[in-house]
C-alpha positions, 0 to 999 in steps of 0.5 A, a space after each residue: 885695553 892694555 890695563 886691562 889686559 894687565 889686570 888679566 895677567 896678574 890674576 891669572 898668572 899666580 892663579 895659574 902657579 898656584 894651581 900647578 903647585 895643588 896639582 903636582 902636590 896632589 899628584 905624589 903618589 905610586 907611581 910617581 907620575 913624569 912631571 914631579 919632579 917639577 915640585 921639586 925644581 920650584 921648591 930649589 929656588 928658595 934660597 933658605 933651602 939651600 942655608 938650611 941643607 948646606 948649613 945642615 949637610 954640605 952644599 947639594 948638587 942643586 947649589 946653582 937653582 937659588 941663584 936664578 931667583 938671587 939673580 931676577 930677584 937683584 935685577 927685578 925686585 920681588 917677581 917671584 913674590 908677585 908671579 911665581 910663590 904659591 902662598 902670593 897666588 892664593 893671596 891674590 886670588 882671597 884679595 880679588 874676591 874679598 870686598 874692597 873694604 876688606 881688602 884697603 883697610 889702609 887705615 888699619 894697615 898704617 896703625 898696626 904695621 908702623 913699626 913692623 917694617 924694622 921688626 921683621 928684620 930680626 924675626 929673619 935675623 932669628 930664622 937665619 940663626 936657626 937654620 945655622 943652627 941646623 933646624 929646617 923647621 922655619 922652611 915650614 912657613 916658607 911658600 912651597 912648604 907651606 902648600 904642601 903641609 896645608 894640601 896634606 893636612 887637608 888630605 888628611 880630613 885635618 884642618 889646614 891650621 897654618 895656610 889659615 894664619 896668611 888668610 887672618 892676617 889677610 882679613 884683619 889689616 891687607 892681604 899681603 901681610 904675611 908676604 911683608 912681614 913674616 914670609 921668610 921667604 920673602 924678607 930674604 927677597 925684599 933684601 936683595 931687592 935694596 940693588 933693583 932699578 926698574 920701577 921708580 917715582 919721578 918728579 911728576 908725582 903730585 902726592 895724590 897717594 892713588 899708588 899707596 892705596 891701591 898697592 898690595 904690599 904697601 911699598 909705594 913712597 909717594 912722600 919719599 918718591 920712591 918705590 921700597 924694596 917690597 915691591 912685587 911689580 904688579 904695576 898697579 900703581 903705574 897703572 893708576 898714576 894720574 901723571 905717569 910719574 910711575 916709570 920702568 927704566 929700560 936698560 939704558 935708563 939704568 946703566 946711565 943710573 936714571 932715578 937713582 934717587 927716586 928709588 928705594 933709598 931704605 938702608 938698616 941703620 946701625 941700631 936696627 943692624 946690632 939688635 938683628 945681630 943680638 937677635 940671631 946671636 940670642 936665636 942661636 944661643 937657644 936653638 940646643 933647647 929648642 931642637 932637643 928631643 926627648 923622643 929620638 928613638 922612632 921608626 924613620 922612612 927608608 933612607 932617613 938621616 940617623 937620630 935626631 939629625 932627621 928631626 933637624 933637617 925635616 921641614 915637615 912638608 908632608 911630601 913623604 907622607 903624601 906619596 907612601 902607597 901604604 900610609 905607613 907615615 904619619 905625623 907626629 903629634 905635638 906630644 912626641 915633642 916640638 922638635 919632632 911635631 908633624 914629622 914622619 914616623 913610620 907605623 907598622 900596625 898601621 900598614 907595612 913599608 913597601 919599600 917603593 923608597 918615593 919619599 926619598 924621591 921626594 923630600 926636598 931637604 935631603 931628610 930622606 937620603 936617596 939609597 937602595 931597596 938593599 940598604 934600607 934600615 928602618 929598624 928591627 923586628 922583636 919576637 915576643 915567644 911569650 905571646 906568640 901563638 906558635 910558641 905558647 899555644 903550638 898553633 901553626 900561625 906563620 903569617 909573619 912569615 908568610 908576609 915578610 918581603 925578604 925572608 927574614 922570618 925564620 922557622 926551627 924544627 917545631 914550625 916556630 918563627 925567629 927573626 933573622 936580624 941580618 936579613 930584616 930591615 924592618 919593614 913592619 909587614 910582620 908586625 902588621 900582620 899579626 893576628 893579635 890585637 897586640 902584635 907578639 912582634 914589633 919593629 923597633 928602630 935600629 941598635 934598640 931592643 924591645 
């Protein structure tokens, strides 16, 4: 009864974290409805986040929020992993529904992931680099991220290209290999998790190899008696031991250092820890050329960092997009360059700026300063007379002005429009308006003319 009742929790659990997570993802929108914020508060746990707007912008006021998962993490091992990220929650749930021969192809797991367990750490070594160097764009595959862009793209009638890539690597050998080898997210766990002492082997262990085969995250040792720091604690193997030989330590247990030797002993050697450092140094080296944009001149959401500094510091979540009322944000195809791909860029012929600023309340990285309605600097409309109806046909055509929210459309003694450069934030609702099918004013974006 009481396996059974475990078996219950672990499917039930990360099903439910991954629900609430689809369910406040789909939630951002006008008005931002109470719980939101939650969105926001989960995703502050990574602690990659924290590297990436510290590295890029200071230390946030929400510093202390990693440090919950540091700690559990330290003490526990990968609960968040197992119980908590959403990418886990929806890997387990494909797992559980997978045919068990897809699902244990431990066979294809050994012959395909022997080396791995040392490559990855530089793949994290090159991460670590690159949010050093400023880019938020590893946060992408990151869990909470990573649902985000996939329920937006989805939202979008897209294809959620990049949830696909956890769901082969699920098919083709076991479906946690994105947790184990390329989650950034976490290899950073699994490195805190080196100091946990809970979950051990003991000498009752028999080498039946019933724990290897039926955990998810290939981390039980019943050659070496030990448990490695991959570890998420669904206790499947504690479960399935013939001779109980799977133990959890209690507190007492711990503090008298009982199964020390039993645990995850795997430290990097020297070899693995000069080639991770070669690795990031080589990451950080590159990462000018990666980053550059040869499309900086763009209409940024309200509130955006300046210049390229918000391409750097977007981790292209879709948040932002997701809550705009008017869908005046878009993703930036692959053509306006890698740096700035699947950012936001505010289209005014598409739909205007409200100016309802809820894509700095919710942006996770800080890419969308929070500031006032007043300060908002999107761009600046241009006037062009030469198409414009009222100068060059003498129409009474002010629908720009008509439209504009702060009355920086202007009209001379002739009932011609000029724009006031000093009251216009660039909003986009004149350009949007205009009854041309090329709009005779366009915003562009700010210390730029047309």
């Amino acid at each position: 009864m009481r396996k059974h009742n475990l078996r219950f929790w672990r499917i039930a659990v990360p099903l439910a974290m991954l629900t609430i997570t689809v369910w406040l993802t789909l939630g951002l929108a006008y008005p931002l409805p109470a719980e939101s914020p939650l969105l926001l508060w989960l995703t502050r746990l990574d602690p990659l986040l924290l590297a990436a707007v510290w590295s890029g912008q200071g230390l946030p006021d929400w510093w202390w929020q990693p440090l919950i998962l540091i700690g559990v993490t330290v003490a526990f091992g990968r609960v968040f992993c197992g119980w908590v990220c959403p990418v886990g929650g929806f890997l387990n749930t494909l797992a559980e529904l997978m045919p068990s021969g897809i699902s244990k192809k431990h066979y294809l797991r050994q012959a395909a992931c022997g080396s791995l367990k040392q490559i990855r750490w530089y793949w994290l070594a090159a991460v670590l680099a690159l949010l050093a160097a400023g880019s938020s764009l590893p946060l992408l595959l990151t869990p909470f991220h990573l649902i985000s862009q996939s329920i937006f793209e989805f939202w979008q009638h897209r294809l959620p290209w990049l949830i696909l890539l956890p769901v082969a690597f699920a098919v083709l050998l076991f479906p946690r290999f994105w947790c184990v080898y390329i989650c950034p997210t976490g290899l950073v766990l699994a490195g805190l998790s080196h100091w946990r002492k809970r979950l051990i082997i003991t000498n009752k262990c028999s080498q039946c190899q019933a724990c290897r085969h039926v955990c998810p995250m290939d981390a039980a040792d019943p050659a070496g008696k030990k448990i490695i720091q991959d570890c998420i604690l669904c206790l499947r193997c504690h479960e399935i031991c013939p001779t109980a030989a799977v133990t959890w330590l209690s507190d007492s247990q711990v503090a008298s250092g009982a199964g020390t030797a039993t645990q995850s002993a795997y430290y990097p050697s020297r070899r693995i820890v000069i080639k991770a450092a070669m690795t990031a140094a080589g990451a950080y080296a590159l990462s000018p050329a990666l980053m550059t944009t040869a499309h900086a001149a763009l209409l940024r959401p309200p509130g955006a960092l300046a210049g390229a500094q918000f391409a750097l510091a977007c981790s292209r979540c879709g948040r932002c997009m997701k809550a705009c009322p008017s869908q005046c944000l878009q993703p930036l195809p692959l053509a306006a360059g890698f740096t700035n791909y699947l950012s936001p860029v505010v289209i005014p012929r598409k739909a205007r700026c409200e100016l309802c600023m809820l894509c700095q309340e919710v942006c996770p990285t800080g890419a969308i300063a929070r500031i006032s309605e007043e300060q908002a600097a999107i761009g600046t409309a241009v006037l062009d007379n030469r198409r414009c109806l009222a100068w060059t046909e003498g129409k009474l055509c002010l629908v720009c002005r008509e439209q504009c929210p702060r009355q920086a459309v202007e009209i001379d003694e002739h009932k011609r429009p000029a724009i006031n450069d000093d009251l216009c934030v660039g909003c986009g609702a004149c350009e949007n308006s205009c009854p041309l099918d090329e709009a005779a004013v366009i915003v562009v974006p700010p210390g730029r003319k047309a």
